[in-house]
N, C-alpha and C positions, 0 to 999 in steps of 0.2 A: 404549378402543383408540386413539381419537386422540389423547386426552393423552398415553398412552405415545409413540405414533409422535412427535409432536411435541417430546416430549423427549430422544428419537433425533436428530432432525432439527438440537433445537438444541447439542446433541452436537459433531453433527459440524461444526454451523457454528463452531462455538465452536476445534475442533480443524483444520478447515483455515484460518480466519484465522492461526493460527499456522505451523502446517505443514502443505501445502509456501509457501503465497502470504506468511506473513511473511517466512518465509527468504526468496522471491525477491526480496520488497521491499527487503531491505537487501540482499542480492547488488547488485541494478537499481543503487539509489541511489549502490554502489562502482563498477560497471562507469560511471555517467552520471561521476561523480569523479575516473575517467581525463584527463577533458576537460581539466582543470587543469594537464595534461601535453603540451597540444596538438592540435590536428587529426588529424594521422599517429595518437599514440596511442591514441585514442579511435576511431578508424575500424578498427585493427587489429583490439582486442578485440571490436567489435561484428560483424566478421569472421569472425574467428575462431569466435566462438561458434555461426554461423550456419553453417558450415561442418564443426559436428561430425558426426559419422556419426547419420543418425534425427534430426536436431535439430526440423523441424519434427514430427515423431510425437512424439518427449519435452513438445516445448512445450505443445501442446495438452492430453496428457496428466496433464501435472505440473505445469503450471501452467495453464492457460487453462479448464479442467475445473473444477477445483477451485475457481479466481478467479470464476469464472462465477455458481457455485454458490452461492458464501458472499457473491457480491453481491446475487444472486436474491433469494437466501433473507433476508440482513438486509433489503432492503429489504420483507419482506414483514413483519419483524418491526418494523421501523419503521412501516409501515400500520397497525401494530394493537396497535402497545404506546400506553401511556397513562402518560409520567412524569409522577410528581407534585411539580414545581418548584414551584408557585405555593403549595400548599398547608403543603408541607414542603422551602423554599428551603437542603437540607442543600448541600454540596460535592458529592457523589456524586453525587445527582438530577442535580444539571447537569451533572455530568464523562458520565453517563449518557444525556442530551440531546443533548450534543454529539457522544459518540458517533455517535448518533443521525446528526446532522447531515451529520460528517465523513462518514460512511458515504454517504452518497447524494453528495458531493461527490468523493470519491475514486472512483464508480463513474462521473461523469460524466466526470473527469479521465480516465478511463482507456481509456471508447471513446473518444475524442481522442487519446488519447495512441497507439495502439493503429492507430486510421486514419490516423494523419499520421507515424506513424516506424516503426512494425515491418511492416503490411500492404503498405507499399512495394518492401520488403526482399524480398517473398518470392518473384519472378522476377528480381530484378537486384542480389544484396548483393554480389557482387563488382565491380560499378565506382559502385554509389550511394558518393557521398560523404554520411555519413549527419551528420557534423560541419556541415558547411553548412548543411545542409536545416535541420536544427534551430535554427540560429544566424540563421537568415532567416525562421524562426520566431519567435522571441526576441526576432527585432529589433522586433517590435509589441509596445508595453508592455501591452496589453489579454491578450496570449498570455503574454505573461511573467509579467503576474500571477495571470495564471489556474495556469501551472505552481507558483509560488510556494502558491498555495492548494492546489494538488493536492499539492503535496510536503508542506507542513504538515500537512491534515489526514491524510494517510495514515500519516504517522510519528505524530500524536495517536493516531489510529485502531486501529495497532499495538503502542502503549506502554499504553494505558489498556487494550486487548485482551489482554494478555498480562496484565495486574492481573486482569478477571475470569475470563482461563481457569484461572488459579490456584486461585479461588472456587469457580468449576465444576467441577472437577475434583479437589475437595481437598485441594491442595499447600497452601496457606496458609489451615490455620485458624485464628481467632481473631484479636481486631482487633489484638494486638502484630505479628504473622508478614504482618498485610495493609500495616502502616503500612509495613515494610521493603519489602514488595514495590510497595509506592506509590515508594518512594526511587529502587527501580531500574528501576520502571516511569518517572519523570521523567528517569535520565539516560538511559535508551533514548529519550527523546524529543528531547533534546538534543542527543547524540552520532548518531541520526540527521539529524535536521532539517540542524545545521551541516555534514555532509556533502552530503545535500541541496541545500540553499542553495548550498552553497559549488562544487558540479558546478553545478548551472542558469547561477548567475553567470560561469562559465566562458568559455560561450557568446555571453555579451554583451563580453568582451573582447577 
């Protein structure tokens, strides 16, 4: 009975890393991409979004729920898994490790990220200037590279994520169907990240 439950469990971990918390993560890392556009642009969208009808009911629901869950949960699976790097020093073990890593790195990015830019938001988004605040942020190279590591590991996080949910879920069997999805698992990490990057950077300009 438990092993089942727990293979329920890692189900669904498996399935909200990708939806809905991947989609938000690349929605996020376009909406931060605006910034590249300017102060004014980047304040509108963050605006705007916060000002849809239920926005904070949707948020929490569809994302903050979910995001919660599948950090909860990895980290529990990080307490208790046991890669075998040292033994069997394959690619995978370590892509698998890292995983590992990113994942608790990305969770710490994100109560951070979470207390110091959206929790602000949520009695005064019509005159926070959320551009500034961020940018006065950034301006600490210690914060900055802490973003810089939170942006990479999460788009790792998400790219190698989307290679095992593949595995887990069946779409790619056999090692020719995995090595493709390895392809487009690396330019998802690339065509994220340099989005990424290229929004944080913004801020410091």
């Amino acid at each position: 009975m438990a092993s089942e439950r727990h293979f329920w469990l890692r189900r669904l971990h498996s399935l909200t890393g990708i939806v809905p918390v991947g989609g938000f993560l690349a929605f996020h890392l376009y909406e931060n991409y605006t910034a590249t556009r300017g102060a004014d642009a980047y304040n509108k969208m963050t605006r705007g979004l916060q000002e849809l009808p239920f926005a904070v009911a949707m948020e929490v629901l569809i994302i903050i729920v979910p995001l919660f869950y599948h950090g909860i949960y990895g980290l529990f699976i990080t307490a208790t898994s046991q890669p075998n790097t040292i033994a069997s020093p394959y690619v995978r073990n370590w892509m698998y490790l890292i995983q590992r890593v990113t994942g608790v790195i990305v969770f710490a990015f994100i109560l951070f990220h979470l207390w110091t830019t959206r929790f602000v938001q949520l009695s005064d988004h019509e005159s926070l200037d959320l551009f500034r605040q961020v940018q006065a942020a950034v301006a600490n190279p210690w914060i900055y590279a802490f973003y810089v590591a939170g942006i990479l590991s999460a788009t790792y996080h998400l790219a190698n994520g989307i290679w095992t949910f593949c595995i887990v879920w069946g779409i790619t069997v056999g090692p020719r169907a995995q090595r493709r999805m390895g392809w487009i698992s690396l330019a998802v990490f690339l065509a994220l990240s340099y989005i990424g990057l290229t929004g944080i950077r913004a801020f410091r300009l």
